[in-house]
C-alpha positions as MATLAB code, in Angstrom:
seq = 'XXXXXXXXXXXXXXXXXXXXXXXXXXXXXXXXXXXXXXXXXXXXXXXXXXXXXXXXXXXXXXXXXXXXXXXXXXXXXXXXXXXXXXXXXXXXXXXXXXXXXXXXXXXXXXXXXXXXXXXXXXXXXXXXXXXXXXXXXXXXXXXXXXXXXXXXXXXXXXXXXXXXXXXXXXXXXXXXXXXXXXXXXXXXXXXXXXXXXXXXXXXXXXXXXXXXXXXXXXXXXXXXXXXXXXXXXXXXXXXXXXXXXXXXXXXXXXXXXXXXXXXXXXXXXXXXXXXXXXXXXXXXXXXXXXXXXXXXXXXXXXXXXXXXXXXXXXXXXXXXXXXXXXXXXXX';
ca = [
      -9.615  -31.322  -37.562;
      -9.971  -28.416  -35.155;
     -12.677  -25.906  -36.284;
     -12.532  -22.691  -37.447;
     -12.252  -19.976  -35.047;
     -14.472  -16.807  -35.898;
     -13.576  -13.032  -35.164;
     -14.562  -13.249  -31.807;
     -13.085  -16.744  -30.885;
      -9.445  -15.076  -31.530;
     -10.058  -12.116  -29.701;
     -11.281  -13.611  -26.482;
      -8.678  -16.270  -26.665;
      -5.851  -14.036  -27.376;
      -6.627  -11.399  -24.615;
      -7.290  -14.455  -21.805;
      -3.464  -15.649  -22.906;
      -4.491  -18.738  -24.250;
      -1.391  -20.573  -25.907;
      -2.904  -22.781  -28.126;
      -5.686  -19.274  -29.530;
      -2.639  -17.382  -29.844;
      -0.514  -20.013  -31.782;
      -3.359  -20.213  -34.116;
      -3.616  -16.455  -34.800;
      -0.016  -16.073  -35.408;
      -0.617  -18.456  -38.041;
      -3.572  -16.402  -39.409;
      -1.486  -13.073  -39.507;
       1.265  -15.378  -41.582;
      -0.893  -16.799  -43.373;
      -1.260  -15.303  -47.975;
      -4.499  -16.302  -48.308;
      -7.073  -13.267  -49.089;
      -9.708  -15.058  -47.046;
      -7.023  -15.212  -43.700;
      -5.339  -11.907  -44.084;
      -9.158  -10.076  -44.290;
      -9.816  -12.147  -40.288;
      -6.172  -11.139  -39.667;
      -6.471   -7.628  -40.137;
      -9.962   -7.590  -38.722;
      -8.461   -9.242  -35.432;
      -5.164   -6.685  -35.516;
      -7.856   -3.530  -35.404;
      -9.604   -5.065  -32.642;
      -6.451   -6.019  -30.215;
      -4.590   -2.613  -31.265;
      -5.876   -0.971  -28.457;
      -4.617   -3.650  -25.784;
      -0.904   -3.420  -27.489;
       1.965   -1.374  -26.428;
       3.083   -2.189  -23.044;
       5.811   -4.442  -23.577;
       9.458   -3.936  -23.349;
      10.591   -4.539  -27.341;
      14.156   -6.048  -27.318;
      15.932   -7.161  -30.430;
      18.654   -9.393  -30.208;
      21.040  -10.031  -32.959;
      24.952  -10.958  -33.546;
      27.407  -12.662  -35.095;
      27.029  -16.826  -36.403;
      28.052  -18.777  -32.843;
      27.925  -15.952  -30.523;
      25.474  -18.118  -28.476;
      22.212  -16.111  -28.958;
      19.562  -19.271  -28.433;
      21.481  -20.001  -24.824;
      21.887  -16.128  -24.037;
      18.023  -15.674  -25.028;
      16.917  -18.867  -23.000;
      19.040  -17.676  -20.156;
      17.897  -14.454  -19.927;
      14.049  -15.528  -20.635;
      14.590  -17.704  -17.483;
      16.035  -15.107  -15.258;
      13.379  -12.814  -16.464;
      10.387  -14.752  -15.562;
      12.057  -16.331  -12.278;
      13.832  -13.076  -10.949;
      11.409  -10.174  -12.099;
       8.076  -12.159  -12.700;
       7.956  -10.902  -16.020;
       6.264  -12.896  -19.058;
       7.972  -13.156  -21.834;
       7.381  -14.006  -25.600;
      10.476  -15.144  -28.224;
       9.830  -14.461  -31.523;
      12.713  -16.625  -33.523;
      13.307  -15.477  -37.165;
      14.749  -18.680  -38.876;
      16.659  -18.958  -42.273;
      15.039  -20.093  -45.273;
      16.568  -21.566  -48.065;
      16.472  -19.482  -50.999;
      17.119  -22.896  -52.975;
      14.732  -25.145  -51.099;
      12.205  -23.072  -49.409;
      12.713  -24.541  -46.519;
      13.693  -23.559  -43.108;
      15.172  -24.919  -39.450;
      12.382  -24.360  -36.610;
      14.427  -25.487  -33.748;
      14.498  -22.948  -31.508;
      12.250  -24.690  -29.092;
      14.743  -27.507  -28.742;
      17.528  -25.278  -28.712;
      15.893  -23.427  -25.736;
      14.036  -26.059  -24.334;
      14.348  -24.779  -20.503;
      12.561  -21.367  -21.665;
       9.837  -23.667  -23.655;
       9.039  -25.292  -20.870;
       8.154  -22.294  -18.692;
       5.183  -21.534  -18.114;
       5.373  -17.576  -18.213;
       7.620  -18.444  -21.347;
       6.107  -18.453  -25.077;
       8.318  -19.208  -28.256;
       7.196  -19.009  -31.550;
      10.408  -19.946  -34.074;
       8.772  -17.967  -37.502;
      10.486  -18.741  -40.594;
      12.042  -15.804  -42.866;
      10.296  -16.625  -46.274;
      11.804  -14.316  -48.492;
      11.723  -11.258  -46.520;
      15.004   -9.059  -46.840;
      17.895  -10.480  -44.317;
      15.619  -13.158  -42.349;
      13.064  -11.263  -40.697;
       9.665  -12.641  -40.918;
       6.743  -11.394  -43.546;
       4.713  -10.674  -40.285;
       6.613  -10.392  -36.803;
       5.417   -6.853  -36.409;
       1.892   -8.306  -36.408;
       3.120  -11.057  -34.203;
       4.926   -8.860  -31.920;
       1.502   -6.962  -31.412;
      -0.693  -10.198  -31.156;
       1.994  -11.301  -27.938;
       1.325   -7.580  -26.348;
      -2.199   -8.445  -26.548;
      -1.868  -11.868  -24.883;
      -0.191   -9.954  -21.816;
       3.520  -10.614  -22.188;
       5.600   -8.010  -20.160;
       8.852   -8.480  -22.693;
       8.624   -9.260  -26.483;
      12.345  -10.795  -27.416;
      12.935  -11.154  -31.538;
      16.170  -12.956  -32.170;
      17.479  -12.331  -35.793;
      19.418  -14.768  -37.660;
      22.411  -12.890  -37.661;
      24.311   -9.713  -37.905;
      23.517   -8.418  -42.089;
      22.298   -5.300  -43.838;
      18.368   -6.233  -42.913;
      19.093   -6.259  -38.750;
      18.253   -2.422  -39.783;
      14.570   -3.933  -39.950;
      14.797   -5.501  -36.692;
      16.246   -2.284  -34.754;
      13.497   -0.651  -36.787;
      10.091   -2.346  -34.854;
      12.019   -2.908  -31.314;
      12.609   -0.017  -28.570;
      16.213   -1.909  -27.725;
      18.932   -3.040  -30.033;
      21.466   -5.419  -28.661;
      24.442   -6.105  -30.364;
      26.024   -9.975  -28.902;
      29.857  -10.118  -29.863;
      32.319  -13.161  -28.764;
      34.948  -12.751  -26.757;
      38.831  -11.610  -28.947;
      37.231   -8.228  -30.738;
      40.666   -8.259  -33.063;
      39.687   -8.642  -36.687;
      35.818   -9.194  -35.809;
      36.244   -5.556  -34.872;
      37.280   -5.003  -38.258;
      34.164   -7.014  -40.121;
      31.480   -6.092  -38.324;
      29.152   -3.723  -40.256;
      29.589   -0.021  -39.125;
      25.869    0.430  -39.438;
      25.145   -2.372  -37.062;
      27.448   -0.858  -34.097;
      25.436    2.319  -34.785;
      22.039    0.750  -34.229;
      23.635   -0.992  -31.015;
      22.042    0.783  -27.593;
      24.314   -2.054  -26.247;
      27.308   -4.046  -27.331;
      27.587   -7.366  -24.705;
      30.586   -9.385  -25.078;
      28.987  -13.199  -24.676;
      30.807  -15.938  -23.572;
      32.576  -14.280  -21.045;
      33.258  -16.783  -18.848;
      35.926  -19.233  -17.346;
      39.260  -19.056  -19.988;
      37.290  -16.619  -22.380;
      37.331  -13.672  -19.594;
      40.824  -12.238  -20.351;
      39.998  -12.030  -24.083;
      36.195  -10.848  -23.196;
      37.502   -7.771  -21.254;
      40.195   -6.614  -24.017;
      37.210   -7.569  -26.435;
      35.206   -4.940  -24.160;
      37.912   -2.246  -23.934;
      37.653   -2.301  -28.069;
      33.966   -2.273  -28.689;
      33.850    0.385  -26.092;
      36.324    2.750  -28.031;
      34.987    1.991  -31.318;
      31.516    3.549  -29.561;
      32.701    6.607  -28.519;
      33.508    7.407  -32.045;
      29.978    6.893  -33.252;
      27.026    9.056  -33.495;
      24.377    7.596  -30.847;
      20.879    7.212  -32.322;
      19.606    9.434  -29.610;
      21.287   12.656  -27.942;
      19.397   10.687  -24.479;
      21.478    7.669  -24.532;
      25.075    6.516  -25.037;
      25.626    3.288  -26.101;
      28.356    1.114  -23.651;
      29.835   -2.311  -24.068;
      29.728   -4.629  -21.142;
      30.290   -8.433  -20.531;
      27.773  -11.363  -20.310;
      27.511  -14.911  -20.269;
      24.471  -16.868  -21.328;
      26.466  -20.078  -19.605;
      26.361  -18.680  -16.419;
      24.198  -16.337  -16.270;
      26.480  -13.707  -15.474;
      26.117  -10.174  -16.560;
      22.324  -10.450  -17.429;
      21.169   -7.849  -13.860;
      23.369   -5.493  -15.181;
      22.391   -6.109  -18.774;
      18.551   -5.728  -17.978;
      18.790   -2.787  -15.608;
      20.574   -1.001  -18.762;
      17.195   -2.067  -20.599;
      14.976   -0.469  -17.891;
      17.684    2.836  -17.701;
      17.339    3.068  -21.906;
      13.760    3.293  -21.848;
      14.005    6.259  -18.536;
      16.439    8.231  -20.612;
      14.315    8.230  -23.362;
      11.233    9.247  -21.997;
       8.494   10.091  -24.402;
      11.266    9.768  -27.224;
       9.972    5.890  -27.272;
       6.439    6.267  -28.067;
       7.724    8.571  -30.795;
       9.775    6.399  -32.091;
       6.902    3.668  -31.935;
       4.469    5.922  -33.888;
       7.349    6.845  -36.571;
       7.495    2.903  -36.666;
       3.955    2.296  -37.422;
       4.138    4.824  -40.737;
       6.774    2.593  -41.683;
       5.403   -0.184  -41.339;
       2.463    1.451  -43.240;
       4.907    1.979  -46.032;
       6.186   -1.417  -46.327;
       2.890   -3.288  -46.516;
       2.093   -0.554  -49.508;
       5.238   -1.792  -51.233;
       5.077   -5.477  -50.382;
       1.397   -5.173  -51.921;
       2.258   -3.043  -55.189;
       5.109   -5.104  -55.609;
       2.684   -8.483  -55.541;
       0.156   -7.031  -57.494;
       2.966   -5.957  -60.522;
       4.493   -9.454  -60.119;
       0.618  -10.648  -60.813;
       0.254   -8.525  -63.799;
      -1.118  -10.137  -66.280;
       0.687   -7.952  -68.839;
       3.642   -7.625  -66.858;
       4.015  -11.502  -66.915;
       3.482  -11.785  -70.663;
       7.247   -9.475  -70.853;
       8.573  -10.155  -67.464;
      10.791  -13.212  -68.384;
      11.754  -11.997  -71.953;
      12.990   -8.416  -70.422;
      14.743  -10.301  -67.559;
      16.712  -12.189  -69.605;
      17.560   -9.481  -71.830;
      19.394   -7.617  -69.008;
      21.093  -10.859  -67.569;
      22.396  -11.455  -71.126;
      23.704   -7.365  -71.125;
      20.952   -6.910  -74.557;
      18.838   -4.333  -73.046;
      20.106   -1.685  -70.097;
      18.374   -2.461  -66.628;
      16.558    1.520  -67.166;
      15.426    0.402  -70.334;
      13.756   -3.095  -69.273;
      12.392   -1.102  -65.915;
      10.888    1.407  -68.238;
       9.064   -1.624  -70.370;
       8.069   -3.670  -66.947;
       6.218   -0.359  -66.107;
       4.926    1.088  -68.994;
       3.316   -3.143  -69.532;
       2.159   -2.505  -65.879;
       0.863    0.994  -66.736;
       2.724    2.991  -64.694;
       4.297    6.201  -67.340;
       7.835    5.857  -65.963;
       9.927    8.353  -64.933;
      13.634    6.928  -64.595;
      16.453    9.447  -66.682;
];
């Protein structure tokens, strides 16, 4: 059994880029024990400082678009072409029925595991809203500290919660297949909006006919959205995480994203870390009324009450809060 690092163990270990340290603190910052989340928080407030100065990309899209061979790809051409280091944070499903989840991303990108300026940490989604995991933003900040140049979260896939992914990263990409057609028509609105990019993958070999009309369409369809920022203007453009082809072009719209923006991205950072605030105050107040002693003796009972259409939902809210002490103020 390996022993237990102290305070100072994980900061050294973390800021000298040591794998195996910062595998271990990830694992600290995920960890729901009281005892770990007091080290973990104590360890966040000392490597704050040395945080920041990586390129945040999130990476999300539809089921088979190819986002574990675009990410490896790009990983690759990142740390062989522009000697950049680069950290994959992997949000993986969980089974809301089992609990479980698949960590394979390290086989599935087993080139990019392999590197040695290359770091993949496959997290799973617990039961955080639309698979991202309880703690990436603390992981994301633990892999700044370590000294990688770009922090890459994939997202399982393209839902209402990818809104939390666009929310802790300073570039959202949007990976379509090639044939927009009806896909056009059932992708989310509100994910095309949080796009800064829309890249057509696959676009290679007999998929390059139907990647360019796919192009043409996603391309429209953004010039009749509202942009996120009055400093950039969202474009569509082709990849392919096969070949490799596209991903110069896709990174130097990365670099020109964070130019336009200027000082607009540390703003956005610092609006990002109140919300972040806000969400650990609401994950916590929601744990401690689940752990209510008096809201447990009524939770069950007033549950099944409104799944059996006996007692209105404002009505059993009221009682879960009044048992929790809270005087409620729902009409």
């Amino acid at each position: 059994m390996s022993r237990r690092l102290s305070l100072d163990d994980y900061e050294a270990g973390v800021r000298a880029g040591d794998r195996a340290v910062l595998g271990r603190a990830i694992t600290l910052v995920e960890s729901r024990r009281h005892d770990d989340q007091r080290l973990a928080q104590a360890l966040l407030g000392r490597l704050l400082p040395h945080t920041g100065g990586a390129r945040r990309v999130g990476i999300t899209g539809v089921p088979g678009v190819g986002k574990s061979t675009f990410i490896e790809r790009l990983g690759v051409w990142l740390a062989d072409e522009k000697q950049k280091r680069i950290a994959v944070l992997a949000v993986d499903p969980t089974s809301r029925v089992s609990g479980g989840s698949i960590l394979g991303d390290k086989s599935r990108m087993n080139q990019l595991a392999q590197h040695p300026h290359a770091f993949i940490r496959p997290s799973p989604s617990a039961t955080s809203l639309g698979g991202v995991a309880r703690r990436t933003r603390e992981t994301m900040l633990l892999c700044e500290a370590a000294g990688f140049d770009v922090v890459l979260v994939e997202t399982v896939g393209v839902g209402q919660s990818e809104t939390m992914v666009a929310e802790m990263v300073d570039f959202f990409l949007l990976l379509m297949l090639p044939g927009a057609g009806d896909e056009l028509q059932g992708i989310k609105r509100g994910i095309i909006e949080m796009a800064d990019v829309i890249a057509v993958n696959k676009a290679d070999g007999d998929n390059l006919a139907r990647a360019r009309e796919a192009k043409r369409s996603y391309g429209a369809a953004l010039r009749y959205l509202k942009p996120r920022s009055p400093s950039w203007h969202p474009q569509a453009m082709l990849v392919s995480g096969l070949t490799g082809d596209g991903l110069p072009e896709l990174w130097a719209q990365v670099e020109a994203h964070r130019e336009a923006l200027g000082h607009e991205v540390e703003a956005r950072r610092r609006t990002q870390l109140e919300g972040w605030m806000w969400s650990l105050v609401e994950e916590e107040l929601l744990r401690a009324f689940r752990e209510h002693d008096e809201v447990g003796a009524v939770i069950d009972a007033t549950t099944e009450a409104v799944r059996e259409g006996q007692l209105a939902p404002t009505a059993a809210a009221q009682t879960l809060l009044e048992a929790f002490g809270v005087k409620p103020t729902l009409d």
